[in-house]
N, CA, C and O of each residue as an XYZ file, in Angstrom:
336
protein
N      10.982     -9.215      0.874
C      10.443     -8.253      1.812
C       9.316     -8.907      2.583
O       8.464     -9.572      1.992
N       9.302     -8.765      3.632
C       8.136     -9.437      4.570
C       7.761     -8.281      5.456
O       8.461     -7.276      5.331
N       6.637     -8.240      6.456
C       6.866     -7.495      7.444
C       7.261     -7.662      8.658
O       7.145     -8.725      9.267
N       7.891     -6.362      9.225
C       8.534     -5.926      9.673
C       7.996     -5.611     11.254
O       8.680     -5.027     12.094
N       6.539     -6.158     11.487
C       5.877     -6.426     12.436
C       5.878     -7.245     13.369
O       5.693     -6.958     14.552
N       6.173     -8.790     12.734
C       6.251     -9.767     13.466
C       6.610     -9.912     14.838
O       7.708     -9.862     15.394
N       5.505    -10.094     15.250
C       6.028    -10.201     16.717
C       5.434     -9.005     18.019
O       5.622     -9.250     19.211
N       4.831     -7.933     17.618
C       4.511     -6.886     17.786
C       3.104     -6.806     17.783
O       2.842     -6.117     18.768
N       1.933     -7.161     17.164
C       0.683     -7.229     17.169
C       0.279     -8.638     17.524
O       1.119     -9.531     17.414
N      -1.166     -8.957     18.018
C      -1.698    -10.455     17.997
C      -2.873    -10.463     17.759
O      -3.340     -9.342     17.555
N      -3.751    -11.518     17.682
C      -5.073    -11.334     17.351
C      -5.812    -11.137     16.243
O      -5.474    -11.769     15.242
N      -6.963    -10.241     16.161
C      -7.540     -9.613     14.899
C      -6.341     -8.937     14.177
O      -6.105     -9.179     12.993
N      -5.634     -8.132     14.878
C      -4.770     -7.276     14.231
C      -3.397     -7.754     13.319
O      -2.831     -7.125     12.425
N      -3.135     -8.857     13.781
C      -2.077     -9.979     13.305
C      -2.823    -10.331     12.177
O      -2.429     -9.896     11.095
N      -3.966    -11.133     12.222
C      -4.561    -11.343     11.025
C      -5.275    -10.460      9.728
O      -5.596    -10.690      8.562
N      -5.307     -9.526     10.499
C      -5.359     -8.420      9.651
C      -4.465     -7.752      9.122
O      -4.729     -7.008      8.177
N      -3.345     -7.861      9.567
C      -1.947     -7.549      8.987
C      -1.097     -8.328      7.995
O      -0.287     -7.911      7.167
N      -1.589     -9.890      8.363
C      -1.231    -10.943      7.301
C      -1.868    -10.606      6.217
O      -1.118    -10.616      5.241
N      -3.033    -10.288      5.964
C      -3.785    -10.379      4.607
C      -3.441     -8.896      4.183
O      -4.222     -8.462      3.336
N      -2.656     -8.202      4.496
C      -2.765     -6.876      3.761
C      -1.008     -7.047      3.239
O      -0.635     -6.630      2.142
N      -0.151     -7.666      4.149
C       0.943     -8.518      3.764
C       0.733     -9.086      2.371
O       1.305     -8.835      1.311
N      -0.172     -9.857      2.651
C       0.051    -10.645      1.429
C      -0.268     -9.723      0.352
O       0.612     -9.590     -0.498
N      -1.321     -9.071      0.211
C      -1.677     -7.861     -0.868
C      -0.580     -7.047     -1.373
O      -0.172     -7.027     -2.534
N      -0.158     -6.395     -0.406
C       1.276     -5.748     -0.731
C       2.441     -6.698     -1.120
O       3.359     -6.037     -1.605
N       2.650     -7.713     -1.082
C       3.806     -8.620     -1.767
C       3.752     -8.746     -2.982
O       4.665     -8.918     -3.790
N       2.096     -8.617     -3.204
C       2.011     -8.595     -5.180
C       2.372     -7.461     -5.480
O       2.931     -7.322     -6.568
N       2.202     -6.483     -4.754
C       3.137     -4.896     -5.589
C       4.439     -5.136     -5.262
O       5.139     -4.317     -5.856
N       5.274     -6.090     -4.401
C       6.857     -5.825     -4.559
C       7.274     -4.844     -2.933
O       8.369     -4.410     -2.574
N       5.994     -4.762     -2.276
C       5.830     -3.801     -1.431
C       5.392     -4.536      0.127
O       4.508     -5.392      0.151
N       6.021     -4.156      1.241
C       6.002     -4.396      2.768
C       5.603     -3.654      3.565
O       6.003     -2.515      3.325
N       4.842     -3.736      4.638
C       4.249     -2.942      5.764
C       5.225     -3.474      6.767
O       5.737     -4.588      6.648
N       5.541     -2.425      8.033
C       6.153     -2.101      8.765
C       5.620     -1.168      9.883
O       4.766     -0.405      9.431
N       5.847     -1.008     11.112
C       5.489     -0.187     12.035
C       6.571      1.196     11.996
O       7.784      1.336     12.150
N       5.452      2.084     11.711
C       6.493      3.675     11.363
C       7.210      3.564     12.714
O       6.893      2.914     13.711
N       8.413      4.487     12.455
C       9.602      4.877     13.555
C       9.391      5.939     13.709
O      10.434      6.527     13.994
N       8.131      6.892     13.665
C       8.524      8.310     13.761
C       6.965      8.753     14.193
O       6.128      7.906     14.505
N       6.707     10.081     14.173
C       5.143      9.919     14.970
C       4.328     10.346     13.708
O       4.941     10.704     12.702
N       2.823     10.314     13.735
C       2.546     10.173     14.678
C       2.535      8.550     14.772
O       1.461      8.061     15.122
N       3.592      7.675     14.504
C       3.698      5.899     14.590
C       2.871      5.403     13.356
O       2.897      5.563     12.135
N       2.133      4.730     14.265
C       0.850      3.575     13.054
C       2.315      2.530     11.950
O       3.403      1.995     12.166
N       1.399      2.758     10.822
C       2.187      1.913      9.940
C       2.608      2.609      8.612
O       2.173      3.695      8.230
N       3.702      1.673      7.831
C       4.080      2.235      6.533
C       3.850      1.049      5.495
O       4.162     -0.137      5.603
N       3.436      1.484      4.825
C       3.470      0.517      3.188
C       4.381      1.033      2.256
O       4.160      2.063      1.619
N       5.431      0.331      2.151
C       7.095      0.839      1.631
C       6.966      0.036      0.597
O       6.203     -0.924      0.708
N       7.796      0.292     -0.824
C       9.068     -0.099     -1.180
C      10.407     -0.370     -0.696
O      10.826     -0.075      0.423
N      11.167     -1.062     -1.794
C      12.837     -0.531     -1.093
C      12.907      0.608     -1.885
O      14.068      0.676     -2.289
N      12.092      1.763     -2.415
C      13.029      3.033     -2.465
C      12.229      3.815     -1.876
O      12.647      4.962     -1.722
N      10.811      3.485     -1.341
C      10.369      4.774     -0.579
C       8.718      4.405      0.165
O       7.930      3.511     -0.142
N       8.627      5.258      1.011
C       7.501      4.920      1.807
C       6.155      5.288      1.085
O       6.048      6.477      0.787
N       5.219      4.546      0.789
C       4.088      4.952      0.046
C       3.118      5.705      0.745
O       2.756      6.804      0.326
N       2.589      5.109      1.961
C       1.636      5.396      2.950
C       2.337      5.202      3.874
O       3.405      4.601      3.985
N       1.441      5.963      4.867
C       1.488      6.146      6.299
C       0.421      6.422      6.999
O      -0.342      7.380      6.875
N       0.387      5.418      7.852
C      -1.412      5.456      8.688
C      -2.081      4.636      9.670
O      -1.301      4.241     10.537
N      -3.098      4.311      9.792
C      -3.365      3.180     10.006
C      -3.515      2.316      9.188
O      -3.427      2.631      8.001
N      -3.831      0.739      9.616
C      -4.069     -0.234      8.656
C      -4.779     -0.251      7.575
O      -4.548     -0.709      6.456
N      -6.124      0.574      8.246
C      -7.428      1.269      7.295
C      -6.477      2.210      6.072
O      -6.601      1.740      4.941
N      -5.831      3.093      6.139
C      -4.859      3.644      5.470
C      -4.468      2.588      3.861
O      -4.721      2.541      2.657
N      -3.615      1.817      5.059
C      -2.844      0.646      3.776
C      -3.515      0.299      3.313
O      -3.275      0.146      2.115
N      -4.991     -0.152      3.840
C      -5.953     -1.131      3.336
C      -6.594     -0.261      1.786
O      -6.422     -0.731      0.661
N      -7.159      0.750      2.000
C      -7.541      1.957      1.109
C      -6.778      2.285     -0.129
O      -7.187      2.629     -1.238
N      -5.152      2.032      0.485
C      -4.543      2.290     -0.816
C      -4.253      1.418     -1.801
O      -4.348      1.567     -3.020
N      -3.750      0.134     -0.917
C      -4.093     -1.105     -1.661
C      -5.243     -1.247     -2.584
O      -5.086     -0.928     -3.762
N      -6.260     -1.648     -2.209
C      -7.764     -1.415     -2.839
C      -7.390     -0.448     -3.736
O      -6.906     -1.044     -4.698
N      -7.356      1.082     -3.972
C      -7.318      1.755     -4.884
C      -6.418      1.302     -6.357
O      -6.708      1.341     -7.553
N      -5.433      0.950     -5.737
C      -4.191      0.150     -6.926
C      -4.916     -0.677     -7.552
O      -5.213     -0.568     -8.742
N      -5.266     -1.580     -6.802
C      -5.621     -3.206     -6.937
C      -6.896     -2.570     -8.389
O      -6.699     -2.979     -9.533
N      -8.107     -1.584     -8.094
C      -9.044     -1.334     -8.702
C      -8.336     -0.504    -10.089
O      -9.140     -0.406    -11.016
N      -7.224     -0.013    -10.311
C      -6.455      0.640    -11.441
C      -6.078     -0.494    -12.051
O      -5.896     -0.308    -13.254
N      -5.847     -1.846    -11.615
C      -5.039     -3.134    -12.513
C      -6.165     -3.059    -13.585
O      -5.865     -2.544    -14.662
N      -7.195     -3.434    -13.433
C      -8.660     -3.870    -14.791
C      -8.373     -2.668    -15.425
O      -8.286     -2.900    -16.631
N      -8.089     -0.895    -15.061
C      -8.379     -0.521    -16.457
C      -7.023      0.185    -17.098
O      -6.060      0.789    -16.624
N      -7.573     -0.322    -18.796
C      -6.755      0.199    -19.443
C      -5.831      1.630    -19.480
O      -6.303      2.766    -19.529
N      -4.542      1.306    -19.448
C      -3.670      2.626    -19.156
C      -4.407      3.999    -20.080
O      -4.851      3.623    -21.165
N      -4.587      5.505    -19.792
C      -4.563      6.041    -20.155
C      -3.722      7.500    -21.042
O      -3.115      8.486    -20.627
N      -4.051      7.030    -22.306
C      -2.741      7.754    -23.466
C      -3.098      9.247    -23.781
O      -4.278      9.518    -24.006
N      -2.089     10.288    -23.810
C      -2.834     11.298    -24.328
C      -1.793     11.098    -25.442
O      -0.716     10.504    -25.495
N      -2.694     11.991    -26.515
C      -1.815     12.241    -27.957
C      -1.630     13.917    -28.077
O      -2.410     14.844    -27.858
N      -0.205     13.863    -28.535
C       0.080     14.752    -28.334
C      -0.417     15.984    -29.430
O      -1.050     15.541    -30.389
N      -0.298     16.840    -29.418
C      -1.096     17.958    -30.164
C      -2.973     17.616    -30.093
O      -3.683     17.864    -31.067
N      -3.438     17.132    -29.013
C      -4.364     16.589    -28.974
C      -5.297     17.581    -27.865
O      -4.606     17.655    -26.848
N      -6.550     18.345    -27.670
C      -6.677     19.170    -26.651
C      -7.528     18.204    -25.792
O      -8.175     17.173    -25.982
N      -7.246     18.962    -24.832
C      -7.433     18.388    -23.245
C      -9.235     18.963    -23.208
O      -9.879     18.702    -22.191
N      -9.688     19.468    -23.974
C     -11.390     19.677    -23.415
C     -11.659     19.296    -23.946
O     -12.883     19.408    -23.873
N     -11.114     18.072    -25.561
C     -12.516     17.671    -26.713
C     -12.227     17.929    -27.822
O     -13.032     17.731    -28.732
């Protein structure tokens, strides 16, 4: 999966699109220019669109993921109450 941009932006925005590229390749995941309104961009899978936004968008959600990798998954046990 690569994006789906190429060719379409230049500049700051190209380079700013490469590095969020590359971020999203470690999830398995590609940015693309939406087909539908209101436009901007998508941060996909191949089974489904994650975000939709601007770059600031992708950038935000990325970051949020990226900051869930360090912590440990959270377990509930069952017959266990939820206030304590």
């Amino acid at each position: 999966m690569g994006t789906e941009a190429a060719g379409i932006v230049s500049g700051p925005v190209q380079l700013r699109l490469d590095e969020l590229t590359e971020r999203a390749a470690l999830r398995s995941m590609a940015i693309r220019k939406a087909h539908e309104p209101p436009y901007g961009w998508e941060l996909y899978s191949p089974f489904r669109v994650v975000v939709t936004g601007s770059l600031d968008n992708v950038a935000a959600w990325l970051t949020a993921a990226e900051a869930r990798d360090d912590q440990p998954p959270v377990l509930s046990v069952a017959g266990e109450r939820a206030d304590g």
